[in-house]
Structure formats: C-alpha cells, structure tokens
N, C-alpha and C positions, 0 to 999 in steps of 0.2 A: 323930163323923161320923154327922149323919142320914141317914135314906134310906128311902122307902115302897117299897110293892110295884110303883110305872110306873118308879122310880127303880135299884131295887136292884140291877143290874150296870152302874149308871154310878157310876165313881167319882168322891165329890164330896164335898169339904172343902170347907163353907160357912162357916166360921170363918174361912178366908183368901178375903179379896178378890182376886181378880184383877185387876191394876194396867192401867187402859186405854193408861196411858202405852208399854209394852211394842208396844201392840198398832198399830205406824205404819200396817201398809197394811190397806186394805180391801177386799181378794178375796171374792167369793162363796166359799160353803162346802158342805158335800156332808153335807148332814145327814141321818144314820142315820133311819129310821121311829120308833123307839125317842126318840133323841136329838127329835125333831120332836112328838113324843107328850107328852114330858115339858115340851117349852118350851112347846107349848100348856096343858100347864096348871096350870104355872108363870104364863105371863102372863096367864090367867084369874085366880088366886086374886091377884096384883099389882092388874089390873083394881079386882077385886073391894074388896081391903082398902085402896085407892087412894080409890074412892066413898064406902067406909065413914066413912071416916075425913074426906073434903070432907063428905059429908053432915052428919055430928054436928058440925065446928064446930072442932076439935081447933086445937093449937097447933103448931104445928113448931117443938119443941122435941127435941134428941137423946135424952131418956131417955124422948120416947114410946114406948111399947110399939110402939101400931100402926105407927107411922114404923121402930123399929127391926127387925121382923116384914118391911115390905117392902121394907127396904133387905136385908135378910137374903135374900127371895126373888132381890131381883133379881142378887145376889153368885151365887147358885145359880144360874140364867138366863144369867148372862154367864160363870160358867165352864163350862155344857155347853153352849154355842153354841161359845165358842175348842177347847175339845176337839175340834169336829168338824175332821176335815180341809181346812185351803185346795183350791182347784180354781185351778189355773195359768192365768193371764192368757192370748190369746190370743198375743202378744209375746213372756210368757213360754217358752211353747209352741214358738215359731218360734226363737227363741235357742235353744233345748234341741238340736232338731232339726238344728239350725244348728252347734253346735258340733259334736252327734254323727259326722255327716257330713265336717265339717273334721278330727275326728280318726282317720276310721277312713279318710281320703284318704293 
C-alpha cells in the first residue's frame, strides 16, 4: 500500500482495482477537500504521463511501463472518488421523507 504525504489518511489499495461493474448508479458525490486535492493531482500526473507517452510514440502494449504506471494511477483515482460518499437523488430524498412520515402516521 503506497501513499505520499496529499495521500496518507486516505486509505488506498492500488493493487486492487475497483470493479466499475459494481458501480450501476451515477449520483453525484460529496467530495472531501482532501479527497478533491488528491484527484486533482492524481489526474494531473494521468494527464501528464498520458502526453508523455502519445508524444514518444509508444506501443500499447500491457507490459508498458508507462501504460501500466497510468492504469495504476487511474485504479487510485477511481477508488478515492467511489470512497467519497453518494449525495441522494432529489427522489431519493422525497421517498425518504415520504416513508418517514407514513411511518411515524
């Protein structure tokens, strides 16, 4: 488990990918300053070794480095964005309300 000094109280196992499949709905999410900190620059050094890598000519091959370097990044990147907490649909919200109310009738 790596982890720098913008990282080091988020917990993060970039050895396991986080399966998109899992992930059906797509709710906005309530991302920590921290959390927001780290994905920016996260997708800077993606950015970055993304150009590097179109620039020189490279092969997309799976035992590139640089390929395996930002696939690496971005496994990091997409498990501290799902980490951050969903924020409830506006629907969801009114269901919530909704039932609360029919239960305490």
């Amino acid at each position: 488990m790596g982890s720098c000094s913008t990282l080091s109280s988020l917990p993060v196992s970039a050895a396991i990918p986080v399966s998109l499949a899992s992930q059906v709905r797509t709710h906005r999410r309530r991302i920590a300053p921290q959390a927001g900190h780290a994905l920016e620059i996260l997708g800077h050094a993606i950015e970055y070794l993304s150009d590097e890598f179109a620039h020189a000519g490279g092969s997309l091959s799976a035992h590139n480095a640089q390929v395996e370097a930002v696939q690496l990044l971005m496994a990091v990147n997409r498990e501290i964005y799902f980490a951050c907490p969903e924020i409830p649909s506006m629907g969801e919200r009114w269901r919530g309300m909704l039932r609360k109310a029919a239960s305490s009738s």
